[in-house]
C-alpha positions in Angstrom: 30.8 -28.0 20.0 32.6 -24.7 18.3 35.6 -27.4 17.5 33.2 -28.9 14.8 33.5 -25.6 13.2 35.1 -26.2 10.0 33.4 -29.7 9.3 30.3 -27.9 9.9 31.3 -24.9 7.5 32.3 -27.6 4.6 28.9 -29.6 4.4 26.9 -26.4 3.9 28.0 -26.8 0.3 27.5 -30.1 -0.6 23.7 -30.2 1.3 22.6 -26.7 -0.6 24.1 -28.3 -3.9 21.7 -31.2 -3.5 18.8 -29.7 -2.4 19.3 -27.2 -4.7 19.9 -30.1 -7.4 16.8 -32.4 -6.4 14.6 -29.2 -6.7 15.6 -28.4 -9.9 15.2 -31.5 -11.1 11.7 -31.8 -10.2 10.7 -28.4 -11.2 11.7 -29.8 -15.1 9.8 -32.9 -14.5 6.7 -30.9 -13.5 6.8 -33.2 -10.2 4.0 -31.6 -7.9 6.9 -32.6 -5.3 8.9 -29.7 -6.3 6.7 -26.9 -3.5 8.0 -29.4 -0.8 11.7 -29.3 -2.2 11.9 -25.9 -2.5 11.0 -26.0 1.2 13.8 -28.1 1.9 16.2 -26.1 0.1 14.8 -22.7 1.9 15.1 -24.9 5.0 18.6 -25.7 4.5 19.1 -22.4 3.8 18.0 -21.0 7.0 19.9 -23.9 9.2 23.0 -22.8 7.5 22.9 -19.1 7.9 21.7 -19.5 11.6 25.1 -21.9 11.8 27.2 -19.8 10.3 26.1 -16.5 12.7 26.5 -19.0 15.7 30.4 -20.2 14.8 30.9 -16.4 13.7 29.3 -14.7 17.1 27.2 -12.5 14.8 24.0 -12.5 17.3 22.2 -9.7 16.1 21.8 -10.9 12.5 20.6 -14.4 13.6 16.8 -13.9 14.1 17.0 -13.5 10.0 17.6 -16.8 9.6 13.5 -17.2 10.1 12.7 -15.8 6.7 14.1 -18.9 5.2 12.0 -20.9 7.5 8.8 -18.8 7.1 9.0 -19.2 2.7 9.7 -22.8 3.0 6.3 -23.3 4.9 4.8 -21.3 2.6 5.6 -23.3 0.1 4.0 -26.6 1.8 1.1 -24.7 2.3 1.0 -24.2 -1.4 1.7 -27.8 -2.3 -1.4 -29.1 0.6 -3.5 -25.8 -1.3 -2.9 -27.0 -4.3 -3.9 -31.0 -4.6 -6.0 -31.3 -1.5 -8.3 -28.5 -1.0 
């Protein structure tokens, strides 16, 4: 699968642009929605790093990739704390 390397490198952008974009957008319309976009985005996030140190053999800086994981699920715990408890 390493020949996929570049067109996996070249939608990184274009995804973190529109999660990053749909987030935004809800955070202005005070959208309660905007706790599980933000997870998205941090989600994203971490699929891209852990990507990027799988094509690039960087192993040892990998595991990091979980902190992304970890504050997105904070977040939807927010959002469920928040309107239904």
């Amino acid at each position: 699968m390493m020949q996929w390397k570049i067109l996996g490198i070249t939608m990184i952008v274009p995804t973190v642009s529109v999660a990053l974009i749909i987030a935004v957008k809800s955070l202005r319309e005070k959208n309660d929605e905007f706790w599980i976009n933000l997870a998205v985005l941090f989600w994203i996030g971490g699929n891209s790093f852990w990507m990027l140190c799988e094509f690039f053999n960087h192993e040892e800086i990998k595991n990091y990739a979980g902190i992304p994981f970890i504050i997105g699920m904070l977040s939807v715990a927010y959002f469920y704390k928040k309107n239904y408890l």
